[in-house]
N, C-alpha and C positions, 0 to 999 in steps of 0.2 A: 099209269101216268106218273111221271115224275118231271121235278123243273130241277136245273142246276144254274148255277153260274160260275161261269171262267172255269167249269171243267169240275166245280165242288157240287158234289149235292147237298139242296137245300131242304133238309128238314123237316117234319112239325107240318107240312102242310094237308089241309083237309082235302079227301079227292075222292067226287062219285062216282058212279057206274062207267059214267056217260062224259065228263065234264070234270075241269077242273082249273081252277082261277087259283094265280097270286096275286094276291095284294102289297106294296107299300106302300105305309105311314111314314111321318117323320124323313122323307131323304133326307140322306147328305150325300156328299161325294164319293164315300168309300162305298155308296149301294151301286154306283154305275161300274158296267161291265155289261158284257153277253150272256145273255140267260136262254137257257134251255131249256123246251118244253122235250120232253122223250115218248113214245107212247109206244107201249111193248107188250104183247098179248101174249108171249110167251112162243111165236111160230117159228117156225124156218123157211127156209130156201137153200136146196142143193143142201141141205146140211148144216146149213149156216143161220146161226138165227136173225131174224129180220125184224126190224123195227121204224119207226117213224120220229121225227124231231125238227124241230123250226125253232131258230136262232131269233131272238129279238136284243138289239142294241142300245142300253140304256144310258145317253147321257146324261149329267145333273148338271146345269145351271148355277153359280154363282162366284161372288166378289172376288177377286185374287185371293190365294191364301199362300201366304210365306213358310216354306218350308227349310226352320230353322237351324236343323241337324244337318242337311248335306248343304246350306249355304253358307261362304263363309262367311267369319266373325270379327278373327284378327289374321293382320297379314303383316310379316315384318320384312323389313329392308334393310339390308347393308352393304357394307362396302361393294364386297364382292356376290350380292345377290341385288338386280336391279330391277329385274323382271317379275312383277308379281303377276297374279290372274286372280280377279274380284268373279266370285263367282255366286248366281243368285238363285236359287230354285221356286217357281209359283207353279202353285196348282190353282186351277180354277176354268172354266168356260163359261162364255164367250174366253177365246186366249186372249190373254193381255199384251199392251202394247208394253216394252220393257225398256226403262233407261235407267243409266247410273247419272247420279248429282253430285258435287264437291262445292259448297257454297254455290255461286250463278251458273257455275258451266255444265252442259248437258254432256254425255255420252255418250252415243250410240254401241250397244253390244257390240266386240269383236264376233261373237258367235252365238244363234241359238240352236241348243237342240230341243226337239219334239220327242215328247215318251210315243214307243212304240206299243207298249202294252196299256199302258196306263196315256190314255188319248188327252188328258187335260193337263199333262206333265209339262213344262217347259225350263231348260235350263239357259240361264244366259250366263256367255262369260266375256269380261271384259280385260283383254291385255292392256296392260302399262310400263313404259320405261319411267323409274323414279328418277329422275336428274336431281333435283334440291328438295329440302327439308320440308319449302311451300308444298309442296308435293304431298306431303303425309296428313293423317289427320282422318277424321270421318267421313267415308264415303254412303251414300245413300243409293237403293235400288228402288226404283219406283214402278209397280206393275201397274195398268189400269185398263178395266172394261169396260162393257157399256152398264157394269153391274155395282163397278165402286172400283176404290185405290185401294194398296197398299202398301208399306215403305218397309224396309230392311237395313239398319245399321251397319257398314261395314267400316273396321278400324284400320288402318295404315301408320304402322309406327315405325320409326326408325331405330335401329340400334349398333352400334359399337360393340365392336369385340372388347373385352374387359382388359382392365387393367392388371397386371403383373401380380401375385399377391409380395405383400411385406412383410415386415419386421416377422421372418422366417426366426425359429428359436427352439432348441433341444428343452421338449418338456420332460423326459426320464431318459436314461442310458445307463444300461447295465452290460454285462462283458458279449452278449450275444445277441440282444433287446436295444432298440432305438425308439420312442415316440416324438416326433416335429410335428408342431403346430404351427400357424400362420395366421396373420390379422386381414381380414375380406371389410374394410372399410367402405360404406355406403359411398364417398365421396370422391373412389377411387373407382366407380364402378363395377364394383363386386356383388353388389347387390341382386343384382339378375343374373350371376352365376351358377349353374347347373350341378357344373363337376370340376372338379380337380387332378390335376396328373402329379401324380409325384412320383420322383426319380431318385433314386440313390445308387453309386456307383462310388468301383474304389478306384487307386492308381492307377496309370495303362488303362481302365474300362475293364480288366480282366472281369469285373463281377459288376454287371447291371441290373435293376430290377424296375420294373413301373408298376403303380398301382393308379386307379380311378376310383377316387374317395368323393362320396359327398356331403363332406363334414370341411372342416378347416382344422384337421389331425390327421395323423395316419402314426401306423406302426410295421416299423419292418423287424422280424421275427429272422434266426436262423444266423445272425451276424458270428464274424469268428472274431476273437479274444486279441485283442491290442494292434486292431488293423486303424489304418484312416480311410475313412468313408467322407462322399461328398454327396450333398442332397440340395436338391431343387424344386420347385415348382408350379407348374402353370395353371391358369383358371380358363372357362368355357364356360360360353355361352351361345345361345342359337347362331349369333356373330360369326364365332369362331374359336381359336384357342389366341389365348394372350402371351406374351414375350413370357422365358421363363423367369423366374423370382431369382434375386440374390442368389449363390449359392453359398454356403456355408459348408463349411467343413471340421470335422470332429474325429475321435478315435473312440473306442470300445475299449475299455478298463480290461486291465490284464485280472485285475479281481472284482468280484462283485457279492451279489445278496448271496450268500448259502440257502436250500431248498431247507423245508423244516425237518426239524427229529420224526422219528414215525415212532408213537407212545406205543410199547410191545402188550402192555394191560389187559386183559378183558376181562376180566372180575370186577365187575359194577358196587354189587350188595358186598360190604366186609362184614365179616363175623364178630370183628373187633374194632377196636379206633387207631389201630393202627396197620399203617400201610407203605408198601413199598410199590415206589413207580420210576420203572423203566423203562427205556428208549434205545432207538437204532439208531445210529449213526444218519446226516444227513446223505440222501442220493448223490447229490449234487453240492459242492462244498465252496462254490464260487471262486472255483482255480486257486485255491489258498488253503494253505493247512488251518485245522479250524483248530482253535483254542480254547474253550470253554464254553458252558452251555450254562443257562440262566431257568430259572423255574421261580413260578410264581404261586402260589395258594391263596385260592381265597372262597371266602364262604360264599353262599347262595342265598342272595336277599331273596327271601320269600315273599315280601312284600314288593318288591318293586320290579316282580320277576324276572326280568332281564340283568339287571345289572349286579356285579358281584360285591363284596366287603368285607373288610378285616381283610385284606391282601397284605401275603407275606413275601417277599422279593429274595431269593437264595442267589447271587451270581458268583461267578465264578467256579465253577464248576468244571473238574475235569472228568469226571466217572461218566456212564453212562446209566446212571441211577441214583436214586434219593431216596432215605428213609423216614417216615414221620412217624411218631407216635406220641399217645394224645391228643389224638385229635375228637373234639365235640361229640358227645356219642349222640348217634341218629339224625346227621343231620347231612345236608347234600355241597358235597367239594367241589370247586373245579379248580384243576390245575393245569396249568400251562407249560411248555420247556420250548425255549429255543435256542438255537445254536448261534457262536459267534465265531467269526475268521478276524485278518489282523482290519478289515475293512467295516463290515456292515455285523447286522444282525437281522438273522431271518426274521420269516411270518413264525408265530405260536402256533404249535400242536398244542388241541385240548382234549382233555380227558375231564370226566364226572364221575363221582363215585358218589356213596350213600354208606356212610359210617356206621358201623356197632354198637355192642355196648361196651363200656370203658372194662377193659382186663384188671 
């Protein structure tokens, strides 16, 4: 003997020779289903084993219960979306009577459906065209049996496609590298913006690029060296997309940052306090013959471990190497080198070393 329901076997239960009882304690709603008594001695027929079983149908009894995951919660409107669907889900039996409320005025469902599996299921859905603003606001779902009520919150907002963003403005530009920022002011309607589209393009359109940023920056990568670029961009939200931004226009420096020296070094421990440290040329020279390289020494606060002291500043520099000697026996360097063109000056390569004893 064995009992299932809705097709699962159930368990843990005690069964004599003869006889065999389930009991429930505690219902709720989730115990009703079809339950299955099976009784099976193990025989056949024609080959086929044969068995015995009798279906019993358990409904449960009580108050509507709002089921808050598949009802909806919020529902937004806009220009070009008018048409909502309030939709409510109740479980419970006796089935409830179901209306939607907005302050006095009742509803009647557009629609209900009845669960097929789940026999205490009911979904109602309520169409609406939002014509005016009075329109939006709290909607109420009201189920009720002969067992009690229950009520569901549903929200109707309205919303506007956003405003345009502003004061667009080049935060870094270098001869291949571009970063644009933009101001998303609460009072401009930016505030419920999602995403961003940003556009940049040159003369003719020969070269356009869009990106979907959700920040108020972006970077376009990859640019060539003393072109004019124009950039724009629009903001979105559930609404829509917005008009695009101002567009501004800029060019890409024929020179820019040089990439850093690569320090040639690998001997950490000196045998002595003196040392020689050289460098390779930069990769990358920012489209400009480079002119000198700068290098810095400084000791290693052991006390404040991070930061360095007693920094010595060497610039101007044309070799591709420096020599120091005398330097503090046993104690830890870092030195730094960067390269300079007629424009900028690189990031610092570092190197550390760990001093000798004085010769």
């Amino acid at each position: 003997v064995s009992w299932w329901r809705n097709g699962v076997q159930i368990k843990g239960i005690r069964i004599s020779e003869r006889t065999s009882e389930l009991r429930l304690t505690n219902i709720s709603r989730n115990d009703a289903g079809i339950y299955t008594c099976v009784v099976d001695n193990g025989a056949t027929l024609n080959g086929v084993r044969s068995y015995s079983s009798k279906n019993v149908t358990l409904y449960v009894e009580g108050f509507p219960a709002m089921d808050i995951k598949q009802s909806s919660k919020v529902l937004i409107v806009t220009e070009n979306r008018r048409i909502i669907r309030l939709k409510c889900v109740v479980n419970g039996l006796p089935y409830s009577e179901i209306r939607f409320r907005k302050g006095n005025v009742s509803f009647v469902p557009t629609s209900i459906i009845m669960g097929q599996q789940n026999k205490d299921y009911q979904e109602a859905t309520l169409i609406l065209t939002i014509e005016s603003e009075s329109q939006t606001g709290n909607y109420t779902c009201v189920a009720t049996n002969s067992l009690g009520t229950s009520t569901l919150e549903i929200m109707v907002k309205y919303m506007d496609v956003p405003m345009a963003p502003r004061n667009v403005h080049l935060l870094q530009i270098d001869t291949n590298r571009v970063s644009i920022g933009w101001d998303m002011s609460e009072n401009r309607g930016l505030s419920h913006s999602l995403s961003y589209l940003a556009t940049i393009w040159n003369d003719n359109f020969f070269y356009s690029t869009s990106k979907e940023v959700y920040e108020s920056s972006v970077i376009f990568n990859a640019l060539d060296r003393g072109k004019i670029y124009h950039f724009s961009v629009r903001s979105s939200n559930i609404a829509g997309w917005s008009l695009p931004s101002n567009t501004i226009t800029f060019t890409t420096p024929n020179v820019g940052r040089p990439s850093p020296p690569q320090v040639l070094n690998r001997e950490i421990f000196l045998e002595t306090s003196d040392f020689r440290l050289y460098w390779a040329s930069p990769i990358d020279n920012g489209g400009d013959f480079l002119t000198t390289y700068s290098v810095r020494k400084c000791l290693w606060d052991t006390e404040r471990i991070i930061l360095d002291k007693n920094c010595e500043t060497f610039s101007g520099i044309r070799s591709n190497e420096m020599y120091f000697s005398g330097l503090l026996a046993f104690q830890l360097y870092n030195f730094y080198v960067s390269a300079d063109n007629s424009k900028e000056r690189s990031q610092e390569a570092k190197f550390q070393v760990f001093s000798g004893q004085n010769a």
